[in-house]
mmCIF file of the C-alpha atoms, coordinates in Angstrom:
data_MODEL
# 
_entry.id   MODEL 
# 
loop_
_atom_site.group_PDB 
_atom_site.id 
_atom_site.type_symbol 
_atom_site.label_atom_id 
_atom_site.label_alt_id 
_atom_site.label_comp_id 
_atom_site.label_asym_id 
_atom_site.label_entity_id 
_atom_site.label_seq_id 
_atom_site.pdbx_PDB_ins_code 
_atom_site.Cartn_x 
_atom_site.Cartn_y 
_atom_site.Cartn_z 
_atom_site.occupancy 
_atom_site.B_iso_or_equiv 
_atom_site.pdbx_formal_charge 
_atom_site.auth_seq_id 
_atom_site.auth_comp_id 
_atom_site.auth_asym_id 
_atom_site.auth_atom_id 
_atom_site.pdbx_PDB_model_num 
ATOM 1   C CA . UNK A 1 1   ? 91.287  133.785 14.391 1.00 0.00 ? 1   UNK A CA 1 
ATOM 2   C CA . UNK A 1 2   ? 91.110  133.415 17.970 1.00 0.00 ? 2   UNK A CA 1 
ATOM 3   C CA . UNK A 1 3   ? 89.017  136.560 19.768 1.00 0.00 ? 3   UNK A CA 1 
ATOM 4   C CA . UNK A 1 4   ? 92.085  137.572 21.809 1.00 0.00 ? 4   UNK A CA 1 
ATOM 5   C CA . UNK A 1 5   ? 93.424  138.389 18.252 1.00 0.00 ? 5   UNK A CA 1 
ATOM 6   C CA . UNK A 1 6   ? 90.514  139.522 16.879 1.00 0.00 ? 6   UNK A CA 1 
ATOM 7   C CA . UNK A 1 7   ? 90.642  142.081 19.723 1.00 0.00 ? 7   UNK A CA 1 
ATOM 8   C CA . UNK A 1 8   ? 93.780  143.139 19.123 1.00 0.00 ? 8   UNK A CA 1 
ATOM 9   C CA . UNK A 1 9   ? 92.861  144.247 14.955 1.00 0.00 ? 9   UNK A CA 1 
ATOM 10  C CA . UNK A 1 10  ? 90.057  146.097 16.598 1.00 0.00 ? 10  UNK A CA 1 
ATOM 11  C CA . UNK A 1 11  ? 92.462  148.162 18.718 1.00 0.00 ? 11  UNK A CA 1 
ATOM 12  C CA . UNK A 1 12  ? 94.775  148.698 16.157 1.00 0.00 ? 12  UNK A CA 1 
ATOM 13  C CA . UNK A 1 13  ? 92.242  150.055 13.931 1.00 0.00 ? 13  UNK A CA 1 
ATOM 14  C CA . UNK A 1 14  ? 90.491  151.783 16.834 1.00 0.00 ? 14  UNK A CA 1 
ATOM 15  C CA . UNK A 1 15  ? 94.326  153.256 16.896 1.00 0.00 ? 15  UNK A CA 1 
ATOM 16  C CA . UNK A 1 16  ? 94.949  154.194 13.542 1.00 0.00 ? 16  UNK A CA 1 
ATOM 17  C CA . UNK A 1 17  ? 91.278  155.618 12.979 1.00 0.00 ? 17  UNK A CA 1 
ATOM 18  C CA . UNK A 1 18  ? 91.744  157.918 16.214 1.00 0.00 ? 18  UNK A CA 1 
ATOM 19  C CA . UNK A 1 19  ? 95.406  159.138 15.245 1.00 0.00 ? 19  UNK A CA 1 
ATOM 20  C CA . UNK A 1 20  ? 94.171  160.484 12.044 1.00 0.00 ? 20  UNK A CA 1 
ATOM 21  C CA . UNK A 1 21  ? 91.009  162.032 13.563 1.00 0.00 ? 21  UNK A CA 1 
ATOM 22  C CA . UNK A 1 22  ? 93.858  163.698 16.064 1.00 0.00 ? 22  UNK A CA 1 
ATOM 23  C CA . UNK A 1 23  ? 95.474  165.582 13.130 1.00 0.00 ? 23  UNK A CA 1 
ATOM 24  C CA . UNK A 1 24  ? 92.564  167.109 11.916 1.00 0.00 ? 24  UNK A CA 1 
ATOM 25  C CA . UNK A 1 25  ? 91.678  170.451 13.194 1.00 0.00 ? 25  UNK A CA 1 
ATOM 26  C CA . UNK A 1 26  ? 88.260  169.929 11.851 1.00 0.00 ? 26  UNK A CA 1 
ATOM 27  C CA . UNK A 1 27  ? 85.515  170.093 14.419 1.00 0.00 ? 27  UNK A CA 1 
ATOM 28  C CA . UNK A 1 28  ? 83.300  167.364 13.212 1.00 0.00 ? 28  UNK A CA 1 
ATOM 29  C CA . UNK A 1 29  ? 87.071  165.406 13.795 1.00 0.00 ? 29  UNK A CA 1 
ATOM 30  C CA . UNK A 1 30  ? 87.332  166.090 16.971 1.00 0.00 ? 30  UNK A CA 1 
ATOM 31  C CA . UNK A 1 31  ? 83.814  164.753 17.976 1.00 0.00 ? 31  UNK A CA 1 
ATOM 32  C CA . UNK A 1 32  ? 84.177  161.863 16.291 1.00 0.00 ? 32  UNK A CA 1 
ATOM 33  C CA . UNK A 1 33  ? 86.857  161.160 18.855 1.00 0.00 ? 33  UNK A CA 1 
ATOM 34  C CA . UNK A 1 34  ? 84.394  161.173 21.116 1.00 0.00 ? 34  UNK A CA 1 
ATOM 35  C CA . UNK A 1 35  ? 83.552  157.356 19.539 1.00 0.00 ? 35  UNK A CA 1 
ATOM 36  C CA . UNK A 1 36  ? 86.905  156.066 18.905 1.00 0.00 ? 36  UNK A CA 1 
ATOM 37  C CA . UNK A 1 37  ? 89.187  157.535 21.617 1.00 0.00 ? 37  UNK A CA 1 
ATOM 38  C CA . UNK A 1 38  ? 86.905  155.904 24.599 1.00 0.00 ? 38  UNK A CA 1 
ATOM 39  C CA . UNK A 1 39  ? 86.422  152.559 23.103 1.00 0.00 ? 39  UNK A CA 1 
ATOM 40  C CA . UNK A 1 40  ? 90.932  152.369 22.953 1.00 0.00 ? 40  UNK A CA 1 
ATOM 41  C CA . UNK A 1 41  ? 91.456  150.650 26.411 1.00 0.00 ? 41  UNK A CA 1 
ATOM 42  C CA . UNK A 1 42  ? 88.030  148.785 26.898 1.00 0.00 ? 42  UNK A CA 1 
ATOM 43  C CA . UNK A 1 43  ? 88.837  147.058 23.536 1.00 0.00 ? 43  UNK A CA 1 
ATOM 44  C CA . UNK A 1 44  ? 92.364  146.354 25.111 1.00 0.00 ? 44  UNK A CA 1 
ATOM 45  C CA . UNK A 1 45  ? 91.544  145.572 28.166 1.00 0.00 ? 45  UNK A CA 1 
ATOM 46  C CA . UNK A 1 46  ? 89.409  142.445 26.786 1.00 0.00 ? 46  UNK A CA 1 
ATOM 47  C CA . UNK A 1 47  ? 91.818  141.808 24.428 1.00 0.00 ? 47  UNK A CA 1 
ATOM 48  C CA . UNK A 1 48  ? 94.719  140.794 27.284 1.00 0.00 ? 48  UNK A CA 1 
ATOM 49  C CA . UNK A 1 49  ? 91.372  139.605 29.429 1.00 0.00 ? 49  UNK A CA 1 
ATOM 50  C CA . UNK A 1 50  ? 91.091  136.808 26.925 1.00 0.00 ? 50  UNK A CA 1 
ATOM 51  C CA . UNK A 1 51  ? 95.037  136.132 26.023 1.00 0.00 ? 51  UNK A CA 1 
ATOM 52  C CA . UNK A 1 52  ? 95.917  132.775 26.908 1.00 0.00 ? 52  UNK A CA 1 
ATOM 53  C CA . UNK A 1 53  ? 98.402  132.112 29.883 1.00 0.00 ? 53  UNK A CA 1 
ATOM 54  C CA . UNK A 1 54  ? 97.951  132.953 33.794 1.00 0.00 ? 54  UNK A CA 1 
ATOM 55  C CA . UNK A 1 55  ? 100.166 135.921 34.153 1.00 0.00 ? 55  UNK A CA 1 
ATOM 56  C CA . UNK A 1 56  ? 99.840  137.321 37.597 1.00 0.00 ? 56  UNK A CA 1 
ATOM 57  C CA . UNK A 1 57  ? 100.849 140.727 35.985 1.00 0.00 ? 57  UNK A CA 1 
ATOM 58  C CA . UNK A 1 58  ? 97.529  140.220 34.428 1.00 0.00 ? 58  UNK A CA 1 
ATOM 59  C CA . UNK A 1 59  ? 95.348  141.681 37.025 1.00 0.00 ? 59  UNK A CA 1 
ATOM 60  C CA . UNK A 1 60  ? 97.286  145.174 37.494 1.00 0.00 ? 60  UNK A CA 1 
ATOM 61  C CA . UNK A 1 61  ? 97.809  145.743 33.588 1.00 0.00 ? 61  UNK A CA 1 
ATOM 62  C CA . UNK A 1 62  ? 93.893  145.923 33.724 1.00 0.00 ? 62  UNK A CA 1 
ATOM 63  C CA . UNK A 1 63  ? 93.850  148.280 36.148 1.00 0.00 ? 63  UNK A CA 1 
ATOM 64  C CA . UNK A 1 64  ? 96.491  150.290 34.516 1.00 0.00 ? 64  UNK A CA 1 
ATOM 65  C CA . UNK A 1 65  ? 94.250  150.321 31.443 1.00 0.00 ? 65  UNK A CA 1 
ATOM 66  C CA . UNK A 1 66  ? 90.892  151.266 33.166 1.00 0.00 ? 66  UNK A CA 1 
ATOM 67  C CA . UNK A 1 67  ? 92.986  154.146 34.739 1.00 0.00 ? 67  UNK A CA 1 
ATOM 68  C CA . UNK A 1 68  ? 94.312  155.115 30.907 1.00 0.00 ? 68  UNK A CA 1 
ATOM 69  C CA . UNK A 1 69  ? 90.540  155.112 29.822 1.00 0.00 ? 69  UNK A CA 1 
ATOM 70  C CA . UNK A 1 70  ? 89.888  158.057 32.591 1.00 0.00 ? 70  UNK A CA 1 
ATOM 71  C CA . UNK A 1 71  ? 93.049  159.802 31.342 1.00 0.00 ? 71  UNK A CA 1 
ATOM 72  C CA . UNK A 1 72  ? 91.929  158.969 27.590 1.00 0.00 ? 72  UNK A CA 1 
ATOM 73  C CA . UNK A 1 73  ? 88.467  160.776 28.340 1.00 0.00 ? 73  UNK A CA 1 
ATOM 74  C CA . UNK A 1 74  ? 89.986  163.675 30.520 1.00 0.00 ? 74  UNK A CA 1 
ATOM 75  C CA . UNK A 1 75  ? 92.443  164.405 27.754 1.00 0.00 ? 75  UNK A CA 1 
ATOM 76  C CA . UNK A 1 76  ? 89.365  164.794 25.108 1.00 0.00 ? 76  UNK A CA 1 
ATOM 77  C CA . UNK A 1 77  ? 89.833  168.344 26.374 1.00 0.00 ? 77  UNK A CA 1 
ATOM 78  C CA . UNK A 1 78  ? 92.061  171.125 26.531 1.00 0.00 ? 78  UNK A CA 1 
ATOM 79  C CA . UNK A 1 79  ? 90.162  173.107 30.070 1.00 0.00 ? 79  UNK A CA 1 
ATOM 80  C CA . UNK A 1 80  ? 92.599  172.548 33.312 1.00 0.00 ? 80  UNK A CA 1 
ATOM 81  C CA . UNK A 1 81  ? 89.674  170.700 34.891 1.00 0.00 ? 81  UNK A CA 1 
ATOM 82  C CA . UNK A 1 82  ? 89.518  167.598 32.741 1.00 0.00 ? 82  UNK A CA 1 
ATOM 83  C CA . UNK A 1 83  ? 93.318  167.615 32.515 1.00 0.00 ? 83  UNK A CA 1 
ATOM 84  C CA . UNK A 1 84  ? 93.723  167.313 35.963 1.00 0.00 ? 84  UNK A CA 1 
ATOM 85  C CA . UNK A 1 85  ? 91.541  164.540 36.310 1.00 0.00 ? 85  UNK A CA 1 
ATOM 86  C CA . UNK A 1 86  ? 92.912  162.957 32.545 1.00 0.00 ? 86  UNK A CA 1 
ATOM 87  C CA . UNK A 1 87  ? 96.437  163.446 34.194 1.00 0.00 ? 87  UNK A CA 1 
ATOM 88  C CA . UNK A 1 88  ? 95.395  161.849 37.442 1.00 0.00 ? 88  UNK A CA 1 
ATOM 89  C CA . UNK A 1 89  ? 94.077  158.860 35.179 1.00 0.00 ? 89  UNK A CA 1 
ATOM 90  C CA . UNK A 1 90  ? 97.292  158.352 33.978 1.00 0.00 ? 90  UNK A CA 1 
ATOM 91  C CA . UNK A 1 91  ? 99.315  158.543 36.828 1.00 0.00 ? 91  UNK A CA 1 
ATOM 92  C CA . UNK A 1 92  ? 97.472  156.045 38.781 1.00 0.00 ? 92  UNK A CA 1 
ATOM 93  C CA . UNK A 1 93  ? 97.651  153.938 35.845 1.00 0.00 ? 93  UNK A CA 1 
ATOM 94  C CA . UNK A 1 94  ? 101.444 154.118 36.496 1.00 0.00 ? 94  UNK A CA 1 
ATOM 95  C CA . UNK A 1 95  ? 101.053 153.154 40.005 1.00 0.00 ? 95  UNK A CA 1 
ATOM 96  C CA . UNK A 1 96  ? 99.457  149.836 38.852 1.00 0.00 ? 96  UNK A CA 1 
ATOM 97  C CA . UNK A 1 97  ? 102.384 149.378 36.344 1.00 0.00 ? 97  UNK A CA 1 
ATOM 98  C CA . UNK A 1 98  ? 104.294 149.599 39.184 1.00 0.00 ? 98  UNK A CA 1 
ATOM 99  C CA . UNK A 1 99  ? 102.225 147.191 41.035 1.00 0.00 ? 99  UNK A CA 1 
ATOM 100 C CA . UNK A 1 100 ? 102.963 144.979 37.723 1.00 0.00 ? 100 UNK A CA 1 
ATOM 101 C CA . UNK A 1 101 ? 106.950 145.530 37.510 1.00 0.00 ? 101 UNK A CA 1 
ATOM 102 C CA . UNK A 1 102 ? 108.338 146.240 40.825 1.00 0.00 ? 102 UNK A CA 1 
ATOM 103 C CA . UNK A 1 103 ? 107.670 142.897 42.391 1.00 0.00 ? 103 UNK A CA 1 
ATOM 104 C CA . UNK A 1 104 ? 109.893 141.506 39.408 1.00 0.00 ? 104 UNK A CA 1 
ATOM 105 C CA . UNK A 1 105 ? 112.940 143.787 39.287 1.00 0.00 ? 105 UNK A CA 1 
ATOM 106 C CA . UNK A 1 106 ? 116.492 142.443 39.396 1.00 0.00 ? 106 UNK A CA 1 
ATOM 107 C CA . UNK A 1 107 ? 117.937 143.001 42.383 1.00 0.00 ? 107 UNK A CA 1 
ATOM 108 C CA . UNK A 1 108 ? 121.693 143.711 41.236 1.00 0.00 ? 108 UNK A CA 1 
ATOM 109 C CA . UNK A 1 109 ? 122.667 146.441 40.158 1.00 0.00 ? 109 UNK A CA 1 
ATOM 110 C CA . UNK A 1 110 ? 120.934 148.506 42.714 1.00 0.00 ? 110 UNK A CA 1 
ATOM 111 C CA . UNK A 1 111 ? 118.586 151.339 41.468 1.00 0.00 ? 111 UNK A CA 1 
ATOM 112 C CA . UNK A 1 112 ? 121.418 153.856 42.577 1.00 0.00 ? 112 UNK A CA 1 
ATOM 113 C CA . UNK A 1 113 ? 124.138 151.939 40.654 1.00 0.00 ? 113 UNK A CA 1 
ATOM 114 C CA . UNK A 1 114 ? 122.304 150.696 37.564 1.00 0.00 ? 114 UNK A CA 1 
ATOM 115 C CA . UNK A 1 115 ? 123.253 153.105 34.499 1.00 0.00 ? 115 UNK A CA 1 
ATOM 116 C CA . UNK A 1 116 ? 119.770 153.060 32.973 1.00 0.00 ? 116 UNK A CA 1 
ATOM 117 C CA . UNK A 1 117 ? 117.832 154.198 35.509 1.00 0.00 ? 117 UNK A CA 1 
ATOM 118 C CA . UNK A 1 118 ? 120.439 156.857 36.475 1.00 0.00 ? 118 UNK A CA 1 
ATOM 119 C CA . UNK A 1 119 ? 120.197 157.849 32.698 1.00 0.00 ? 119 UNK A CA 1 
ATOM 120 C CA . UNK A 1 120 ? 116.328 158.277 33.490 1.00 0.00 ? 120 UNK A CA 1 
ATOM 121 C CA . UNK A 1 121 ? 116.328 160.148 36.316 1.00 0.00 ? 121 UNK A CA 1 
ATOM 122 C CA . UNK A 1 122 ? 118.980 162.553 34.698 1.00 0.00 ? 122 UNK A CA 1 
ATOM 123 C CA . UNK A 1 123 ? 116.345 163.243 31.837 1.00 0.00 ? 123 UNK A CA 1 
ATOM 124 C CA . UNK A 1 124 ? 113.692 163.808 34.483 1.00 0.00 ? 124 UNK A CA 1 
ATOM 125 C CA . UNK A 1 125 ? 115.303 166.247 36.810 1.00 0.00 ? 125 UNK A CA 1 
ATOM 126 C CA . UNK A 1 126 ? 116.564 168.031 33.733 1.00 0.00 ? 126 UNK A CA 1 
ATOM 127 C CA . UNK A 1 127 ? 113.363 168.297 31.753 1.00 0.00 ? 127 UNK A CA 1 
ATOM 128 C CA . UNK A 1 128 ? 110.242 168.232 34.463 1.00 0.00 ? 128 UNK A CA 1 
ATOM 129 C CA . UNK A 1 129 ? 110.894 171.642 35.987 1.00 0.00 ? 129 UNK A CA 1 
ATOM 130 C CA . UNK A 1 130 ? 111.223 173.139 32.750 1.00 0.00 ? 130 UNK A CA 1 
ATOM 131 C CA . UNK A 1 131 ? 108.057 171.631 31.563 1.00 0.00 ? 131 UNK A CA 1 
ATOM 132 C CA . UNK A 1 132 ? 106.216 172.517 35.514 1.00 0.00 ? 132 UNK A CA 1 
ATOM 133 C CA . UNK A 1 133 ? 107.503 175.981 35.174 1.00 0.00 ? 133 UNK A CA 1 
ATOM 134 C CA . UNK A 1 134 ? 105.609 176.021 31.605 1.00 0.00 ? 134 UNK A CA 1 
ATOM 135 C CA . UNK A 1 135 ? 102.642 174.393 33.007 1.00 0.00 ? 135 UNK A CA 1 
ATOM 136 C CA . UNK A 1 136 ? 102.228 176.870 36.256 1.00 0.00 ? 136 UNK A CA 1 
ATOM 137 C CA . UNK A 1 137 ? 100.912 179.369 33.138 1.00 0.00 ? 137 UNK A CA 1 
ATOM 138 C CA . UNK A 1 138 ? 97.578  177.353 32.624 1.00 0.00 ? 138 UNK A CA 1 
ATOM 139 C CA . UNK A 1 139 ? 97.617  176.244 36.797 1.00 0.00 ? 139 UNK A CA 1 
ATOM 140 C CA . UNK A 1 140 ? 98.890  172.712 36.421 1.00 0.00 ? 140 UNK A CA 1 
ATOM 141 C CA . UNK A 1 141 ? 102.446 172.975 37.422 1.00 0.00 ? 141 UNK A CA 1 
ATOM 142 C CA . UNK A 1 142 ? 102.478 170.859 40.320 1.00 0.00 ? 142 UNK A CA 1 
ATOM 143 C CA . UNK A 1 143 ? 100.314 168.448 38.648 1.00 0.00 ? 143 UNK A CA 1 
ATOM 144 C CA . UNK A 1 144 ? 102.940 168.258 35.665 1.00 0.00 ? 144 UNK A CA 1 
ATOM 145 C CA . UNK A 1 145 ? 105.884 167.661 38.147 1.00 0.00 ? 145 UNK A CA 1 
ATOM 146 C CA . UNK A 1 146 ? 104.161 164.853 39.895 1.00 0.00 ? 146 UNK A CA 1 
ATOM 147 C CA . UNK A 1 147 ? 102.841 162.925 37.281 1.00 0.00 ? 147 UNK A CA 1 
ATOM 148 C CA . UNK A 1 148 ? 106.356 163.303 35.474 1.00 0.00 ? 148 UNK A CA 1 
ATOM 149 C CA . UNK A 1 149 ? 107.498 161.491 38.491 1.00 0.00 ? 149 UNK A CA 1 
ATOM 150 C CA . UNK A 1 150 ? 105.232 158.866 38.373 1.00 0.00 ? 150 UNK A CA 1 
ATOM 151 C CA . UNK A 1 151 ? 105.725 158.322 34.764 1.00 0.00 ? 151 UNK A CA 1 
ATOM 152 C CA . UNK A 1 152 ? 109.970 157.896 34.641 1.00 0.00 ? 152 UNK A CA 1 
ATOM 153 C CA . UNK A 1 153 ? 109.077 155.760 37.935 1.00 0.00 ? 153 UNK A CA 1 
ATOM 154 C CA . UNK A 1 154 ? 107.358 153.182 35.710 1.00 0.00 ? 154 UNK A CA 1 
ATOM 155 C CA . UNK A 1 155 ? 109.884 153.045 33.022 1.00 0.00 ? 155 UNK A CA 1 
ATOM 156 C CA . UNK A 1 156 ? 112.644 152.811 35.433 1.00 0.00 ? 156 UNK A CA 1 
ATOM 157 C CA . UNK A 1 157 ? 110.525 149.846 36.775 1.00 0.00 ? 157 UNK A CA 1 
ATOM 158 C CA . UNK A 1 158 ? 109.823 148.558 33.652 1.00 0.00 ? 158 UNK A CA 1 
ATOM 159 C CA . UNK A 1 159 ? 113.330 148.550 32.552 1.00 0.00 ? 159 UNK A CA 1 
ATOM 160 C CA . UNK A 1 160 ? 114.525 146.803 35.392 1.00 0.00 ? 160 UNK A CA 1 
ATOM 161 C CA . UNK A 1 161 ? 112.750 143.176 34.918 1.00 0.00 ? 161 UNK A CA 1 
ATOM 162 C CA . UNK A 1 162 ? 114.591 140.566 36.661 1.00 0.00 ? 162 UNK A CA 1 
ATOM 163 C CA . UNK A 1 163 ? 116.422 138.272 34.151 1.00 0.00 ? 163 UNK A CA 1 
ATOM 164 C CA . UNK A 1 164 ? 113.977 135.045 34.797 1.00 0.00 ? 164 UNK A CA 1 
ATOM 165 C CA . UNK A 1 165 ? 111.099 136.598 33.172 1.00 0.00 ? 165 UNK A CA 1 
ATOM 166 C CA . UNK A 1 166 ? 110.649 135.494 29.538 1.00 0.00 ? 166 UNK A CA 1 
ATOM 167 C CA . UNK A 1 167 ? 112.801 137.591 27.558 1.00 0.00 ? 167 UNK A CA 1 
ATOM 168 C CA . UNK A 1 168 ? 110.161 138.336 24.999 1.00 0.00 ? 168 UNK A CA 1 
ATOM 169 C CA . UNK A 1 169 ? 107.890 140.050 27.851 1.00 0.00 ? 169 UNK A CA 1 
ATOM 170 C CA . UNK A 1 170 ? 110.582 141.835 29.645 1.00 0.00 ? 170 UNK A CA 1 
ATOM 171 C CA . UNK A 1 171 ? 111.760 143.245 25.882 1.00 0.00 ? 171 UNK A CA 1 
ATOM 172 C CA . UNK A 1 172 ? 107.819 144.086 24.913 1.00 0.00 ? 172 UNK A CA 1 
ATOM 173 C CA . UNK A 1 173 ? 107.061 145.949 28.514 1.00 0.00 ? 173 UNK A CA 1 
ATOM 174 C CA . UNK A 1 174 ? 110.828 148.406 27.995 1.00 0.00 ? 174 UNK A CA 1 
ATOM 175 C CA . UNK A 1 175 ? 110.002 148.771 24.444 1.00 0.00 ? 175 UNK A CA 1 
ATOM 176 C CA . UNK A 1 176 ? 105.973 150.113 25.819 1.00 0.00 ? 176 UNK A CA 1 
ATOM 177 C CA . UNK A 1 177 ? 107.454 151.983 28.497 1.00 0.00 ? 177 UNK A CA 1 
ATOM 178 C CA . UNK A 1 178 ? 109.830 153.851 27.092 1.00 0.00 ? 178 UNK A CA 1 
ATOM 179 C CA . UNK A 1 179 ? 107.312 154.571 24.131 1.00 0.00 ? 179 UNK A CA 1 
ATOM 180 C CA . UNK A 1 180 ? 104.971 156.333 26.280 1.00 0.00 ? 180 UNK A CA 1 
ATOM 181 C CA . UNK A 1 181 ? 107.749 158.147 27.614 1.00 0.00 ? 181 UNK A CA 1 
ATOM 182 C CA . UNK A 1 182 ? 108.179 159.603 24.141 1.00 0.00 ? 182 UNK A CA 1 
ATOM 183 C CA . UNK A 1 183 ? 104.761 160.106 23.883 1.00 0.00 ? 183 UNK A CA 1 
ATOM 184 C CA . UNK A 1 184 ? 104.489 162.125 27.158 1.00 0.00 ? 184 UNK A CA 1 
ATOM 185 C CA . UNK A 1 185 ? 107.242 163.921 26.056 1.00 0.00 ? 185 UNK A CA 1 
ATOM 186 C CA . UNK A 1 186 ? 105.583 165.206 22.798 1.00 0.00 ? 186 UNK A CA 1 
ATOM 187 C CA . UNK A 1 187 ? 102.484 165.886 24.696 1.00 0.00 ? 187 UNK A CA 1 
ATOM 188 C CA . UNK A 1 188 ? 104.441 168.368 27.003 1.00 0.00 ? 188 UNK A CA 1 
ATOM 189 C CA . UNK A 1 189 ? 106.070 169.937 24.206 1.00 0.00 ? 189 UNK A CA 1 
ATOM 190 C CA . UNK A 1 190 ? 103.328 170.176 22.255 1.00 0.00 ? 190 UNK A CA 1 
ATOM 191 C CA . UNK A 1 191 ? 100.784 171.875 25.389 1.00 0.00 ? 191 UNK A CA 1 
ATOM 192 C CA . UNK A 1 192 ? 103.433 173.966 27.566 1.00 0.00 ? 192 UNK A CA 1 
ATOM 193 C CA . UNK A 1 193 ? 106.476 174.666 24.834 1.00 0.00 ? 193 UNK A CA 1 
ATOM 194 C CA . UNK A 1 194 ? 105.346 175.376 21.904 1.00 0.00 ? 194 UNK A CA 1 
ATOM 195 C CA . UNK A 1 195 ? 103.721 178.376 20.835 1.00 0.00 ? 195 UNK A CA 1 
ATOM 196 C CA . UNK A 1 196 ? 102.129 177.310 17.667 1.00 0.00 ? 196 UNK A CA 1 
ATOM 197 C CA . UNK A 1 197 ? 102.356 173.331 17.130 1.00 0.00 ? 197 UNK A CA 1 
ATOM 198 C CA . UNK A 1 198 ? 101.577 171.855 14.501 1.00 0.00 ? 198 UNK A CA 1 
ATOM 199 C CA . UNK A 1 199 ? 98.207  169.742 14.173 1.00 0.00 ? 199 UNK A CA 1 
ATOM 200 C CA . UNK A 1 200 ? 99.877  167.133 13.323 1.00 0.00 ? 200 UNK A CA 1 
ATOM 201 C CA . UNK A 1 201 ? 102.128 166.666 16.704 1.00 0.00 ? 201 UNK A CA 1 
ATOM 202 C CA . UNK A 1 202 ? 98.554  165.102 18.349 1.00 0.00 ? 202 UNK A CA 1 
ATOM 203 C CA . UNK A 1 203 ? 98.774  162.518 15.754 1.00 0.00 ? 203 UNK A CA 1 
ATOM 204 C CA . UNK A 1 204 ? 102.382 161.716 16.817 1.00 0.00 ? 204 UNK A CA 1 
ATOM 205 C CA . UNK A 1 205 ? 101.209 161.793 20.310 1.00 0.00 ? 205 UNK A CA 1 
ATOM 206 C CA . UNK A 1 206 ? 98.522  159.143 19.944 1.00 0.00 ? 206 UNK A CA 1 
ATOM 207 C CA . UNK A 1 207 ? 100.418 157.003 17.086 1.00 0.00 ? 207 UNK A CA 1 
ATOM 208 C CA . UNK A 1 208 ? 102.844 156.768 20.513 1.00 0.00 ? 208 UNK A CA 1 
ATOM 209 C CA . UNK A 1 209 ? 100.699 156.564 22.816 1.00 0.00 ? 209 UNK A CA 1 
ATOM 210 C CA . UNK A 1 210 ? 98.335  153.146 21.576 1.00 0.00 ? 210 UNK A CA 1 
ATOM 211 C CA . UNK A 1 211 ? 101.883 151.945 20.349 1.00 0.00 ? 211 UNK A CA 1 
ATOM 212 C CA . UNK A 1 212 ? 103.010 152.215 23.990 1.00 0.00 ? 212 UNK A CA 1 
ATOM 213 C CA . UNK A 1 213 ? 99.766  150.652 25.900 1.00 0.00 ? 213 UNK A CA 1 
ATOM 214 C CA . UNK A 1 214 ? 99.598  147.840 23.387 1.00 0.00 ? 214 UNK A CA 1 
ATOM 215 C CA . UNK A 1 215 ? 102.843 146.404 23.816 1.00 0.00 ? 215 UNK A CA 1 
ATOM 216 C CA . UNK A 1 216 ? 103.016 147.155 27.592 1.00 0.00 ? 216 UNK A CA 1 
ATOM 217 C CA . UNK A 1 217 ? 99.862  144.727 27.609 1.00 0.00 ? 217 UNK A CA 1 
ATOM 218 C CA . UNK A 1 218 ? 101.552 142.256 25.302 1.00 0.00 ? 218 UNK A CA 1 
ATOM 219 C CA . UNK A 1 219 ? 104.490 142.056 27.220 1.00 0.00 ? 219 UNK A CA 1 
ATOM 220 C CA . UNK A 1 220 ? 102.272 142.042 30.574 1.00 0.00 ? 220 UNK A CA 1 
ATOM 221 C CA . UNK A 1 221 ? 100.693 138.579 29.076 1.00 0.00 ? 221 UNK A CA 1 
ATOM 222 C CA . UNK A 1 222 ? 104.139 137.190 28.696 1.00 0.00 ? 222 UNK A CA 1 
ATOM 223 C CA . UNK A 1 223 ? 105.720 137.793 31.799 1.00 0.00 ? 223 UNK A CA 1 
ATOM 224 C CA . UNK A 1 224 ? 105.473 135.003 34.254 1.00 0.00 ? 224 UNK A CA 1 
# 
């Protein structure tokens, strides 16, 4: 098995071992996460590191996943503090996505015109002042509303892959963004909305959440 593969099992385990931990409202869980959620994008990151090809998207997925292991760590804990910074994480992981997709969008149709990323926006300006106007409550509202924006910004981008990428990579980077999407979405729900969620929402949150990062980097390996 070659190591980029071997790398790969590791993260999926890493994945599957952390998402149960997440359900568990057991303390001794939740410090075990202290192990398992850290080690996520390092193992990842080497993973892609050692894929074969020469992808130029190569070098900004990376970044994208050392900026998810800030946002991995700051989201360990529920305080505004590490949120903030976890959130921050994330959001300039998005900004190297971006770095990845946008110099390989289509050009036609134009953003405005293209019914996809019209269909995105219309979700976002529908859904992040709701979930800002929740977060104000715990003093992260305008934190919420900008990495929201950030967030649909990528998976507009990464939606929009121009037609002479491989098909495989363009279908594998949609498919990841639009899975963290869902997993963001869950997140919100399950912090801001909710009164009294359910354990086992965190578990759908991460189960989304790897998903989303580990098909982002496959498709990242594949693009040109």
């Amino acid at each position: 098995m070659a190591p980029a593969t071997r790398l790969k099992a590791a993260y999926v385990a890493l994945a599957a071992a952390d998402t149960a931990l997440s359900m568990s409202s057991r303390p001794a869980a939740h410090k075990a996460r202290y192990l398992t959620k850290p080690l996520l994008m390092p193992t990842l990151s080497a993973s892609l590191a050692m894929a074969p090809g020469a992808s130029s998207a190569r070098l900004p997925v990376l970044a994208a996943q050392a900026a998810g292991w800030v946002g991995d760590v700051g989201l360990l804990s529920e305080e505004r503090r590490p949120f903030v910074v976890g959130t921050t994480g994330f959001a300039l992981g998005h900004a190297a996505y971006l770095a990845a997709f946008v110099p390989r969008r289509r050009r036609t149709p134009g953003l405005t015109s293209d019914p996809r990323a019209r269909a995105l926006a219309g979700v976002w300006a529908a859904s992040a002042p709701m979930m800002a106007w929740r977060a104000r409550r715990e003093g992260v509202g305008p934190v919420v509303a900008a990495y929201s924006a950030s967030l649909t910004a990528m998976v507009v981008a990464a939606t929009r892959l121009d037609a002479s990428e491989r098909p495989a990579g363009r279908r594998l980077v949609a498919a990841g963004a639009l899975t963290f999407l869902a997993s963001d979405s869950i997140l919100g729900l399950r912090k801001f909305v909710l009164p009294d969620p359910d354990p086992r929402l965190e578990g759908a949150v991460m189960a989304t959440y790897t998903a989303a990062q580990l098909l982002l980097s496959e498709g990242a390996a594949r693009l040109a």
